[in-house]
PAZAPA-4460 file (N, C-alpha, C; in steps of 0.05 Angstrom, whole numbers, plus 32768, in hexadecimal, padded with zeros to 4 digits):
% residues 241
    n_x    n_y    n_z   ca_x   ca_y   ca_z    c_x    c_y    c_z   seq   type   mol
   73B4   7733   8005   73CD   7741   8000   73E2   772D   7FF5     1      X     A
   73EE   7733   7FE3   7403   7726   7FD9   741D   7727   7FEB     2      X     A
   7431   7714   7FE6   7448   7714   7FF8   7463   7719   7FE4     3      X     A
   7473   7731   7FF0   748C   773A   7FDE   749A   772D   7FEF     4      X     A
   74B6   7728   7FE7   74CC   771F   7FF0   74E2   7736   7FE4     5      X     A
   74F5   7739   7FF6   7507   7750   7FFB   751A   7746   7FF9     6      X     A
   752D   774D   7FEF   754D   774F   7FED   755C   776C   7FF7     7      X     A
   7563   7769   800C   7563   777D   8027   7585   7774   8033     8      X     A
   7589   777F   8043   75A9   7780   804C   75B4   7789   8044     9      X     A
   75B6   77A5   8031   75C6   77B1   801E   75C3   77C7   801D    10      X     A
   75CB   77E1   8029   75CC   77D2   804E   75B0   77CF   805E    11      X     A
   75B7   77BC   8073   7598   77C1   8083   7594   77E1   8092    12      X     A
   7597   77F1   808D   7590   7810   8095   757C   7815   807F    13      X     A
   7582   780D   8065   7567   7815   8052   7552   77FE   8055    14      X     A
   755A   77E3   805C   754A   77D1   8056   7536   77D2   8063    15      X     A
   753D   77DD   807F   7527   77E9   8099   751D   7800   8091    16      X     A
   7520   7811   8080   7507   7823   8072   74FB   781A   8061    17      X     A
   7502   7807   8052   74F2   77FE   8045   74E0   77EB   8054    18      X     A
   74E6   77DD   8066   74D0   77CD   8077   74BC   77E3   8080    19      X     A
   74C2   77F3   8088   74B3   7804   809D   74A6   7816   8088    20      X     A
   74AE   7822   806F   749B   7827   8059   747F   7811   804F    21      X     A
   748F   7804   8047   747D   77EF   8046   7463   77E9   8057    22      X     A
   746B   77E9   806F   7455   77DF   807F   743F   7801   8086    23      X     A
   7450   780C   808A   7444   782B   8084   7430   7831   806E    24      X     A
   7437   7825   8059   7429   7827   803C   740B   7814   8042    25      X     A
   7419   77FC   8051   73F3   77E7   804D   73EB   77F1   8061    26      X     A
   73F5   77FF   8083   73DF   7806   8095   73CF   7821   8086    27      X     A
   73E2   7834   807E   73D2   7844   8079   73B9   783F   8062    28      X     A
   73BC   782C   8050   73AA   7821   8034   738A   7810   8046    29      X     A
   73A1   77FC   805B   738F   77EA   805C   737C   77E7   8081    30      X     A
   7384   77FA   8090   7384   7806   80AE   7399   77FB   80BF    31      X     A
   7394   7802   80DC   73AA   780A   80E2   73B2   77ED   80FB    32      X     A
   73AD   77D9   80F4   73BB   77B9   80F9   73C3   77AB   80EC    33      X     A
   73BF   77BF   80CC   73C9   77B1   80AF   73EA   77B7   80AF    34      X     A
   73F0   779E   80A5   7412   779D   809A   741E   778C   8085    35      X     A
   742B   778E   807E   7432   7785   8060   7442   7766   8066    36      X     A
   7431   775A   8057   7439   773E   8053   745C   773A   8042    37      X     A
   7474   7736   8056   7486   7732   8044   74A1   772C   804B    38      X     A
   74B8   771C   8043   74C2   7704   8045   74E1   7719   8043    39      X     A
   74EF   7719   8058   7506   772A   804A   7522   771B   804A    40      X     A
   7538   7715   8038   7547   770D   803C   7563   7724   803F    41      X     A
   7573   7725   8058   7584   773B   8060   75A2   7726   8060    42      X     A
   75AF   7734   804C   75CB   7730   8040   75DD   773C   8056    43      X     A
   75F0   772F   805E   7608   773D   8062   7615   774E   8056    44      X     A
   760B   776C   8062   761B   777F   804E   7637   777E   8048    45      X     A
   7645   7778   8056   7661   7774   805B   766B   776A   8042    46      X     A
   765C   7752   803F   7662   773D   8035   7663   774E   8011    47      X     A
   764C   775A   8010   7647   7760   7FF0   7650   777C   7FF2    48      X     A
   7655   778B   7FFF   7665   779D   7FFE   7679   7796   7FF2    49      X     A
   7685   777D   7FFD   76AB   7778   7FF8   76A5   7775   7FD8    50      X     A
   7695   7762   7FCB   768C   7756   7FBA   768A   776A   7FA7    51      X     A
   767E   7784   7FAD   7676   7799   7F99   7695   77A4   7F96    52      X     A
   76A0   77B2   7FA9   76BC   77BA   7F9E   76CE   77A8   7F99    53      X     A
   76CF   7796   7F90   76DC   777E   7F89   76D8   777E   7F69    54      X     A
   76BD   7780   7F64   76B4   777B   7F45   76AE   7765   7F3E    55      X     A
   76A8   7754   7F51   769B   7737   7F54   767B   7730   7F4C    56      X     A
   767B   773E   7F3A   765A   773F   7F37   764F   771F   7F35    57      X     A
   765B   770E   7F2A   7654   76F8   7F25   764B   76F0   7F3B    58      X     A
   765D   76F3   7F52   765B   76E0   7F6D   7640   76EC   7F7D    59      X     A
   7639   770B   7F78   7629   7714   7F79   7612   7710   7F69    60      X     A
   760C   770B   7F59   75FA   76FE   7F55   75EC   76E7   7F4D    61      X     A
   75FF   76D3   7F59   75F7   76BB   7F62   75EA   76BA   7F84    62      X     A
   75F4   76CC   7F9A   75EA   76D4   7FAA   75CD   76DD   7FAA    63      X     A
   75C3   76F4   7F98   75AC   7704   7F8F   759D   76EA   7F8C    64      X     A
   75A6   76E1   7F78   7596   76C4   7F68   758B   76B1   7F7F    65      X     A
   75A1   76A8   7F8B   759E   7695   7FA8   7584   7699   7FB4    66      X     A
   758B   76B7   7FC1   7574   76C1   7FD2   7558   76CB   7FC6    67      X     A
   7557   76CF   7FB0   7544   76D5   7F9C   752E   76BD   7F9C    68      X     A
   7542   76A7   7F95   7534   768A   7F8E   7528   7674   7FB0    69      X     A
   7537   7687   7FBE   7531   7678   7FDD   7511   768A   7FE9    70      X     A
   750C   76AB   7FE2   74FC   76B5   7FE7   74DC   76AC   7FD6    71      X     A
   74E8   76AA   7FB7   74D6   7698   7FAC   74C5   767C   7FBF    72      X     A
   74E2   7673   7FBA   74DA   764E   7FD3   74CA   7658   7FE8    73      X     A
   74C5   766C   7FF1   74C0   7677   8007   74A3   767C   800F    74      X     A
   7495   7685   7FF2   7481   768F   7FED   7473   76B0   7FE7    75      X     A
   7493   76BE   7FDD   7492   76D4   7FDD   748B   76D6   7FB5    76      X     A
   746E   76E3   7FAE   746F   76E4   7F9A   7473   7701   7F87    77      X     A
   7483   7710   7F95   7497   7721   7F84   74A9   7726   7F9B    78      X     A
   74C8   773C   7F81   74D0   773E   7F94   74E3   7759   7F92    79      X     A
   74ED   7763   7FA3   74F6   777A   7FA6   751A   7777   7FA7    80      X     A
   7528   778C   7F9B   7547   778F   7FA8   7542   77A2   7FAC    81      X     A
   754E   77A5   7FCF   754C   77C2   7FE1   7564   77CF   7FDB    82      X     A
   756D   77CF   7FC3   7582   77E7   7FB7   7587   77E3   7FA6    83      X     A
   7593   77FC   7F99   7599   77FF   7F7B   75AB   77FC   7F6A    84      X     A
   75BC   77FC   7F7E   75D6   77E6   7F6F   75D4   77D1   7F6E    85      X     A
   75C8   77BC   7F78   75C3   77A3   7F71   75AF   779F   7F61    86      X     A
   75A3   77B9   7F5C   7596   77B5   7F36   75AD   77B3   7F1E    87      X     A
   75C0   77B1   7F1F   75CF   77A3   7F10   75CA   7784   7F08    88      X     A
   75BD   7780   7F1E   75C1   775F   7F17   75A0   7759   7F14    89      X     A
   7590   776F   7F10   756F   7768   7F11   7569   7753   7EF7    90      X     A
   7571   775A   7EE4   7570   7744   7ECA   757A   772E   7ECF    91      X     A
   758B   7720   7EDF   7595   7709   7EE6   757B   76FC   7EF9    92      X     A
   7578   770A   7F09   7561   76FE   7F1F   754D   76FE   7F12    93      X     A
   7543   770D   7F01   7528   770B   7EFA   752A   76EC   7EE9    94      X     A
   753D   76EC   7EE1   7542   76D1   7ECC   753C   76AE   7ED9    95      X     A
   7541   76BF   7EF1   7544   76A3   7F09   752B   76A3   7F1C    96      X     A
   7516   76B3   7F18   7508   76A0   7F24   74EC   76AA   7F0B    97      X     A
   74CD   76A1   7F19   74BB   76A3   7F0D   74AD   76B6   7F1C    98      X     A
   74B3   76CF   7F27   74A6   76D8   7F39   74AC   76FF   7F26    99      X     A
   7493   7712   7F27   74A3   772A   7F20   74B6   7738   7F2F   100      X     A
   74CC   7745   7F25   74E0   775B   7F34   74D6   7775   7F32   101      X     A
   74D5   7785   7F4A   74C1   77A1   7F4A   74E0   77AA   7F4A   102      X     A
   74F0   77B7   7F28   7500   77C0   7F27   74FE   77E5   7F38   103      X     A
   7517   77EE   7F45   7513   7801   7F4D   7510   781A   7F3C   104      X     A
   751F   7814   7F2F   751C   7834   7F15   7504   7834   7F0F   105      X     A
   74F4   7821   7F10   74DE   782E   7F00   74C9   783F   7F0D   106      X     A
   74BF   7832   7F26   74AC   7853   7F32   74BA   786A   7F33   107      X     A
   74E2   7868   7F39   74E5   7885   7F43   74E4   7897   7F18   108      X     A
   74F0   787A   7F07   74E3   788F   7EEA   74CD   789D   7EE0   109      X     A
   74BA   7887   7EE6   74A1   788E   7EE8   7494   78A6   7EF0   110      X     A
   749B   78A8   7F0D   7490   78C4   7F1A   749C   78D9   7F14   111      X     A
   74BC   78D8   7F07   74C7   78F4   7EF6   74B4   78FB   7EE1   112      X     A
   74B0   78E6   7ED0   74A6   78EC   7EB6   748D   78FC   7EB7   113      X     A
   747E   78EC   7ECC   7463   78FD   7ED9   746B   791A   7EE2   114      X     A
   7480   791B   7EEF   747D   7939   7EF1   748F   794B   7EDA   115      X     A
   7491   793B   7EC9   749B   7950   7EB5   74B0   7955   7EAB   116      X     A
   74C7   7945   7EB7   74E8   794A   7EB8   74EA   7936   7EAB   117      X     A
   7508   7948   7E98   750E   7932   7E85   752F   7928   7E89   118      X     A
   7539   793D   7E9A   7557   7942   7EA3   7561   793B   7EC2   119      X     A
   7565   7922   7ECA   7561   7921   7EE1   7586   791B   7EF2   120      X     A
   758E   791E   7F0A   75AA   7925   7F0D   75A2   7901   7F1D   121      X     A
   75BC   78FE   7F25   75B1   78DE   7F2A   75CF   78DB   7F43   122      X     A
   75C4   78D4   7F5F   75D8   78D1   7F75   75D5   78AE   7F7A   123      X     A
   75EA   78A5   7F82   75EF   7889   7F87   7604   7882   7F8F   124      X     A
   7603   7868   7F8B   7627   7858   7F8E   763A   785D   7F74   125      X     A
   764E   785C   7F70   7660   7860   7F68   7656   7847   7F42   126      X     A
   764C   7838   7F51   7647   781D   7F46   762D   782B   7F32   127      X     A
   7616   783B   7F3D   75FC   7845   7F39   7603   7856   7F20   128      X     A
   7618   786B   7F2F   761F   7878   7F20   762A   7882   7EF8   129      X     A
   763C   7867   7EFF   764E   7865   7EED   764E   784C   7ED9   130      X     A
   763E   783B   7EE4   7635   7826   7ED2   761B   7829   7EBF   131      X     A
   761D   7814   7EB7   7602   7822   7E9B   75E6   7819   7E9F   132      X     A
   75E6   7807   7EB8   75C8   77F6   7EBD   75B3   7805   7EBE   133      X     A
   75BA   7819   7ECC   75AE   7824   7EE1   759E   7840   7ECA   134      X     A
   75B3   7853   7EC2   75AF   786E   7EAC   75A4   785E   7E98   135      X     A
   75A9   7847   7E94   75A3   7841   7E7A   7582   7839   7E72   136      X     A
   7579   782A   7E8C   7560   7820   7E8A   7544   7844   7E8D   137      X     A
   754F   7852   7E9E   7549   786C   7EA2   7544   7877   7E84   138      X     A
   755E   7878   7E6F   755D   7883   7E58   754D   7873   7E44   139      X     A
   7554   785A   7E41   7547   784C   7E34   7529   7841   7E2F   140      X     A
   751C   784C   7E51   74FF   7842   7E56   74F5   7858   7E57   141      X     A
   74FF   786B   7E64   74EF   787D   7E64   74F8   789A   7E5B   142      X     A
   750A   789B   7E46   7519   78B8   7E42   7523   78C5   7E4C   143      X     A
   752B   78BC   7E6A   753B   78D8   7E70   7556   78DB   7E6A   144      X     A
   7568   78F4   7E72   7578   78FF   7E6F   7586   78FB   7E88   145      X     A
   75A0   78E4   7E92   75AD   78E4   7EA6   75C2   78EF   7EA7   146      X     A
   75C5   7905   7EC0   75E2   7913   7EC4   75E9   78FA   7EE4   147      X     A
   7605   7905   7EE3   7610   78F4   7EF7   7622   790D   7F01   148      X     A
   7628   7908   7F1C   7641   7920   7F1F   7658   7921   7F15   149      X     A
   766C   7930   7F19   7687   7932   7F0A   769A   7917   7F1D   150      X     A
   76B0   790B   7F17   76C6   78F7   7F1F   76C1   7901   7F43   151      X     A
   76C4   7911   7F46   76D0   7922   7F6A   76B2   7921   7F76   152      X     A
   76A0   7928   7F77   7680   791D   7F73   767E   7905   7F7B   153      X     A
   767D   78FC   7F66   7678   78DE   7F65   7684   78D1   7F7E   154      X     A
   769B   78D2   7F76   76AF   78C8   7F96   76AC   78CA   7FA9   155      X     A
   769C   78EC   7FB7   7699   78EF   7FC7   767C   78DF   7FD3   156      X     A
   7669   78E1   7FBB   764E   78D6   7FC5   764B   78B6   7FC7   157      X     A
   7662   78A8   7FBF   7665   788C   7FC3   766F   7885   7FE3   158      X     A
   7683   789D   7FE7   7696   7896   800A   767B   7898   8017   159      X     A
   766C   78B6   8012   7655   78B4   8032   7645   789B   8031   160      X     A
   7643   7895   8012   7628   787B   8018   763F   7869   801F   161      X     A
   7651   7859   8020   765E   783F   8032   7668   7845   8048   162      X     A
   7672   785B   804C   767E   7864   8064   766F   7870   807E   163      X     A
   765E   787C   807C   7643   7886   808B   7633   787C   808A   164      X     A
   761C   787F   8074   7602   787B   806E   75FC   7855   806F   165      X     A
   7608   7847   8069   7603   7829   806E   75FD   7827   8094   166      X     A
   761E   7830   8098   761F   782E   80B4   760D   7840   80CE   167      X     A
   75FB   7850   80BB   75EB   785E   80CF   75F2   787F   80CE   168      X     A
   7606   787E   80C8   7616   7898   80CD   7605   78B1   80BE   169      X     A
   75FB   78C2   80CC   75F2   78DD   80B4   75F8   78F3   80C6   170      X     A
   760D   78FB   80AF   7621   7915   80BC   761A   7924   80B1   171      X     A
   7610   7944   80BF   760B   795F   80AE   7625   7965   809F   172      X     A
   7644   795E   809A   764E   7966   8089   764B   795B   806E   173      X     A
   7642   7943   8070   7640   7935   805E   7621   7935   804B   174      X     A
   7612   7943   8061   75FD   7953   8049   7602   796B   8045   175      X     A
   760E   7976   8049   761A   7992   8040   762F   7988   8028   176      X     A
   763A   7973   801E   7645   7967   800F   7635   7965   7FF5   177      X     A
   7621   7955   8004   760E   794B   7FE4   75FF   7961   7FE1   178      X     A
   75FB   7975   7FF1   75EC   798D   7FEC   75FE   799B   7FCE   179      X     A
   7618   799D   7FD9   7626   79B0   7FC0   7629   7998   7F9E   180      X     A
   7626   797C   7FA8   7629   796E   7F95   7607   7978   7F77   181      X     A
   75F4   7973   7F92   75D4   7979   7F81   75DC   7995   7F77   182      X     A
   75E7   79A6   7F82   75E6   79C4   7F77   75F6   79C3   7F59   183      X     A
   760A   79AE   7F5D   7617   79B7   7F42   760C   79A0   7F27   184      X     A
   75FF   798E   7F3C   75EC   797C   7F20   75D1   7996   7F14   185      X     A
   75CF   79A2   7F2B   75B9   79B5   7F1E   75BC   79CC   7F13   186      X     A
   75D7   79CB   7F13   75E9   79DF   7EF9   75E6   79D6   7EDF   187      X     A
   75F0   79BC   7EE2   75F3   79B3   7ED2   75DA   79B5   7EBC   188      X     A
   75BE   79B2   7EBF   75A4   79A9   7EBD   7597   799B   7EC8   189      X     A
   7597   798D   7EDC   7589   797C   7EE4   7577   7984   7EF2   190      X     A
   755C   7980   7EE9   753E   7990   7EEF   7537   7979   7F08   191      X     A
   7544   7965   7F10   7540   7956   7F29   7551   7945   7F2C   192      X     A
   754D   793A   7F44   7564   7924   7F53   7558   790B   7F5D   193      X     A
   7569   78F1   7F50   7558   78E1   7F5B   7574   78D3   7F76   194      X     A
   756F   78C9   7F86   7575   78C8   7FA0   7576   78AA   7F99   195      X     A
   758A   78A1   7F84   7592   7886   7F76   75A4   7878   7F92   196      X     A
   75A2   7871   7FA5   75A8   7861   7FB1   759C   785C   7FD5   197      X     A
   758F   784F   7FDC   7581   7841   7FF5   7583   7852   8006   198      X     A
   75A0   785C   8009   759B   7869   8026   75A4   7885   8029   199      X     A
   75A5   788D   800B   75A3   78A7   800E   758E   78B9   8019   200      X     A
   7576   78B3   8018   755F   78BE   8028   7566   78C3   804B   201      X     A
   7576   78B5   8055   7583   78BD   806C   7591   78D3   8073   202      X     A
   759C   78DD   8059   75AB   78F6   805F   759B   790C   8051   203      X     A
   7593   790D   803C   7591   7919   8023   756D   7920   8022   204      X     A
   755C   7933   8024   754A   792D   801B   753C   7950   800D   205      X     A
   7521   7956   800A   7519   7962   7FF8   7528   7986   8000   206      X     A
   7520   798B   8015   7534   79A0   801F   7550   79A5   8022   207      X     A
   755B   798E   8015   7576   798B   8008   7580   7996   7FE5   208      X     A
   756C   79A3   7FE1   7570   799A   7FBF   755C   79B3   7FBD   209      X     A
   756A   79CC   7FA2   755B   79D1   7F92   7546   79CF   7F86   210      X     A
   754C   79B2   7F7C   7535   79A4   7F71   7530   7991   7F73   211      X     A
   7512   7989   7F6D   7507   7973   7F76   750F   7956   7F7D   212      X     A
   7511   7952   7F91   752A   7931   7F8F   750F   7912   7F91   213      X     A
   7520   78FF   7F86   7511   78EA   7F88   751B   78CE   7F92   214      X     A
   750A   78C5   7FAC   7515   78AD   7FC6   750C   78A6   7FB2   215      X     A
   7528   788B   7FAE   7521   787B   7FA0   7514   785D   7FB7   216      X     A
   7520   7860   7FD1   750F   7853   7FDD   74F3   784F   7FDF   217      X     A
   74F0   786A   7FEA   74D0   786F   7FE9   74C0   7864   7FD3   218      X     A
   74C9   786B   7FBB   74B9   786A   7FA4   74BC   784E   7F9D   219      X     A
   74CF   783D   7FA4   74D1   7823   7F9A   74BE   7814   7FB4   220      X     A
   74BC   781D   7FD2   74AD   7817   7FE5   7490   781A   7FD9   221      X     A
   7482   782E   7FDC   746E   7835   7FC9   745F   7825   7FB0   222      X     A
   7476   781B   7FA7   746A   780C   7F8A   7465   77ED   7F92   223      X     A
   7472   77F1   7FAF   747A   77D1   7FB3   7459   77CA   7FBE   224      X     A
   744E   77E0   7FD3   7438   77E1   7FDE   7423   77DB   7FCE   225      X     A
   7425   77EE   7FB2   7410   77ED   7F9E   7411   77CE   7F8C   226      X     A
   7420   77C2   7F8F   7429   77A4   7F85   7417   7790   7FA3   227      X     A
   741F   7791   7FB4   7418   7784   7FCF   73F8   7784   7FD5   228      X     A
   73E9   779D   7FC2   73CC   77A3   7FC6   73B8   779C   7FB1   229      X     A
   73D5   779D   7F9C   73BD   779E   7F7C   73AE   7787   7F75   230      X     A
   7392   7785   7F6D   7387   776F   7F65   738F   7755   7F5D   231      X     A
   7381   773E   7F5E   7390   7731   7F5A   738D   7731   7F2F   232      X     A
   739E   7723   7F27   73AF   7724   7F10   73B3   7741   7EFD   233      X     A
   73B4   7759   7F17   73BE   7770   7F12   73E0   7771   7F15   234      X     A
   73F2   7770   7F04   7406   7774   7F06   7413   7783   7F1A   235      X     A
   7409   779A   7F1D   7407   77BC   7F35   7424   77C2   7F35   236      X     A
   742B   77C7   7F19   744B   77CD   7F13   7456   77C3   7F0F   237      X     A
   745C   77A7   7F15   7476   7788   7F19   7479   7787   7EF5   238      X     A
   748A   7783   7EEA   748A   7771   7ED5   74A8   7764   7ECB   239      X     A
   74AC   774F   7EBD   74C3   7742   7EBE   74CB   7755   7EA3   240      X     A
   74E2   775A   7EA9   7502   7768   7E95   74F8   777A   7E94   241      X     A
***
């Protein structure tokens, strides 16, 4: 088994599903005293929280980079960011070490395209949202069509993820919130939802939604498994840029 290294603390409420996915993915593959070989480094959320609403990306990702290049030293030969806003800075890290980045967009694109959708509504951070990293690599790699919610939307689905959802918090008003948000992305067109940030899967899941939604956890957990198992000089998804 190969060994991933994690970039986790962001917040640790997803980073612990993704551990516990993870290890879920090799017992069930490999039986049931099997567990996944892997190295996690856990950030002070606090710390990059302040950093993200600040607009400090730089300082941020010299951090990413830091811990990137220490998990390397480590012996971790790929590596994971356990969220999606700090795929902003995935092209910087990949630059910095010699190891592949199992970018997250790409299993949860992938598995849209497989099922057929070309219009997908897209929930996140504020950051996820409204910046271009994120829609852009989606449109650009794999064609789709990104809606985002309206300004009042948006706003709202950025407070529950820092205000609740980091901290543990999952309030039924506040999925009755993103409930009316998916209804009106699926006005809009959007033939599915991808669940663009870590710990939305806490509140939000398939019996939430019209239509079909997509953990981006899960699916980035998942691919990480299929990377952790694949032959050796099988890629099993990883590849640099």
């Amino acid at each position: 088994m190969r060994m991933i290294g994690m970039l986790g603390g962001m917040s640790w409420e997803s980073s612990a599903e993704y551990y516990r996915l993870l290890n879920y993915g090799v017992r069930d593959r490999l039986g049931p005293t099997a567990s996944a070989r892997c190295l996690l480094w856990s950030f002070d959320f606090a710390e990059i929280e302040a950093l993200q609403h600040r607009g400090d990306w730089d300082a941020l990702g010299d951090r990413l980079v830091d811990a990137a290049q220490r998990l390397e030293t480590g012996g971790a030969e790929g590596l994971l960011i356990c969220t999606n806003t700090m795929h902003r800075l995935a092209a910087q890290v990949e630059a910095a070490v010699d190891i592949p980045l199992l970018h997250i967009a790409d299993p949860t694109a992938a598995r849209i395209k497989a099922a057929g959708f070309a219009t997908v509504g897209l929930l996140g951070t504020a950051f996820t949202m409204e910046q271009p990293f994120y829609k852009d690599r989606l449109a650009a790699r794999y064609g789709l069509r990104v809606l985002v919610p309206d300004a009042a939307d948006r706003e709202t689905v950025h407070r529950v993820i820092y205000e609740e959802l980091v901290a543990g918090k999952v309030l039924a008003e506040s999925r009755a919130a993103y409930r009316v948000v998916i209804e009106r992305l699926v006005a809009a067109g959007a033939e599915a939802v991808i669940l663009g940030c870590t710990e939305i899967m806490l509140l939000i899941g398939a019996a939430d939604s019209p239509v079909p939604v997509f953990d981006t956890t899960a699916l980035h957990a998942a691919a990480a498994v299929d990377w952790l198992l694949a032959a050796p000089g099988d890629p099993g998804g990883a590849a640099k840029g």
